[in-house]
DORO-578420 format. One record per residue (C-alpha): residue number from 1; x, y, z; residue in one letter. Coordinates in Angstrom, 2 decimals. Layout:
<recs>
> NUM / X / Y / Z / A
...
</recs>
This chain:
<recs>
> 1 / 26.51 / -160.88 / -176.51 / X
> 2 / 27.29 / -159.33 / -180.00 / X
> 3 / 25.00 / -156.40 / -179.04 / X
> 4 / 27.55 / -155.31 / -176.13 / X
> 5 / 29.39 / -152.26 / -176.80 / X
> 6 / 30.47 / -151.31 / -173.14 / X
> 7 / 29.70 / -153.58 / -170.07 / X
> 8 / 33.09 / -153.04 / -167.97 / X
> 9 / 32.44 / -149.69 / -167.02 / X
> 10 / 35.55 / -147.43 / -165.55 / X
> 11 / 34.98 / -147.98 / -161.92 / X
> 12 / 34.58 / -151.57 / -162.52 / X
> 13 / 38.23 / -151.32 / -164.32 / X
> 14 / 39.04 / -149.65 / -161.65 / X
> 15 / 38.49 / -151.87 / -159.04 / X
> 16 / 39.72 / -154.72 / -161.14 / X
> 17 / 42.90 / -152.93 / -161.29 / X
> 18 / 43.19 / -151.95 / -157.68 / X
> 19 / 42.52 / -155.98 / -157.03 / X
> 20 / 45.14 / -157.38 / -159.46 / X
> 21 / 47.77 / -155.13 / -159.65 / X
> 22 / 47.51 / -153.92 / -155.55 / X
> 23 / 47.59 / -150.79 / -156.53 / X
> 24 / 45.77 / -147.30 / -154.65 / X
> 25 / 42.73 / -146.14 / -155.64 / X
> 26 / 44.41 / -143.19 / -157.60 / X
> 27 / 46.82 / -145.51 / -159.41 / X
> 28 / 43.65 / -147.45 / -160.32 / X
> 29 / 41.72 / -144.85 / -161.62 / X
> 30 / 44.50 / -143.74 / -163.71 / X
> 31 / 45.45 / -146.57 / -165.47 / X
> 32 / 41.56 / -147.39 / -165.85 / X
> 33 / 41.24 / -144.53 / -167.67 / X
> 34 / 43.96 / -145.24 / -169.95 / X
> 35 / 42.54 / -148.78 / -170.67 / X
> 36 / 39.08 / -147.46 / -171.45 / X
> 37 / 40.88 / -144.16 / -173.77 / X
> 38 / 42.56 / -147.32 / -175.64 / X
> 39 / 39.58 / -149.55 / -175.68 / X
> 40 / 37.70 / -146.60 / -177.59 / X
> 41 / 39.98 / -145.92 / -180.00 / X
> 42 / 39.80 / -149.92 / -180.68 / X
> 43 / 36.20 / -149.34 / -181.35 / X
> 44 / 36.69 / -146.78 / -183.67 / X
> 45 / 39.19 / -147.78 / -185.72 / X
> 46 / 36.86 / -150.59 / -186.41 / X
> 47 / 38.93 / -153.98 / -184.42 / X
> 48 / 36.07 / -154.15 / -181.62 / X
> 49 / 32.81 / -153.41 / -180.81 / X
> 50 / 32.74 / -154.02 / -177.17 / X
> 51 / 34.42 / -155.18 / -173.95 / X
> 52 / 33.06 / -156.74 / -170.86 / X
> 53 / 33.81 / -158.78 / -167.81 / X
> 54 / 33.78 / -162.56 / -168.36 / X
> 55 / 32.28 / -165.15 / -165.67 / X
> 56 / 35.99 / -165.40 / -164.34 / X
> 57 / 36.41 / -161.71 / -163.90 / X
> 58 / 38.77 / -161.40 / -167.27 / X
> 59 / 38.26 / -158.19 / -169.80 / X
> 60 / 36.97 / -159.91 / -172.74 / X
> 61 / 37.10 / -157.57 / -176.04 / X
> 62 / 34.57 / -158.56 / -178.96 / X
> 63 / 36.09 / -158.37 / -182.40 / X
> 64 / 34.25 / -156.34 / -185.21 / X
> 65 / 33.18 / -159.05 / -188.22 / X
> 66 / 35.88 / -157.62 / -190.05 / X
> 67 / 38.37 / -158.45 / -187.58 / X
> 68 / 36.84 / -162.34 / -186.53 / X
> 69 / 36.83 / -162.85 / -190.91 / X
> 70 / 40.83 / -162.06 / -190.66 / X
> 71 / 41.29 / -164.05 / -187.59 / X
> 72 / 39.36 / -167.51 / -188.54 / X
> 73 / 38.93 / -167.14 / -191.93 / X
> 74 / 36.88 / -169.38 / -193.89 / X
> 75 / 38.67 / -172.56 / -195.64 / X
</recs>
């Protein structure tokens, strides 16, 4: 799954949203769009390369090498 770069699209966030949070659909859509705006700038600046859904329905993010080096380095 390294390869992934975007698998929880913004209607899927969406819906996510609207499911956890009981929230409308324009609430949803909102706040998806804010989560996505973030999770690209994340990618940019280089601390992930992707997000997706995991098998229990959680938003997963996939650290850059960099980022996996500083968080279990090597003893």
């Amino acid at each position: 799954m390294a390869d992934v770069s975007q698998s929880a699209s913004l209607s899927s966030i969406t819906a996510y949203l609207k499911l956890t949070q009981d929230c409308d659909e324009t609430t949803a859509l909102v706040e998806a769009k804010e989560v996505i705006h973030n999770l690209v700038s994340m990618r940019q600046k280089g601390f992930i390369t992707g997000w997706y859904f995991d098998e229990q329905g959680h938003l997963e993010l996939l650290p850059s090498d960099t980022i996996s080096k500083r968080i279990n380095p090597e003893k």
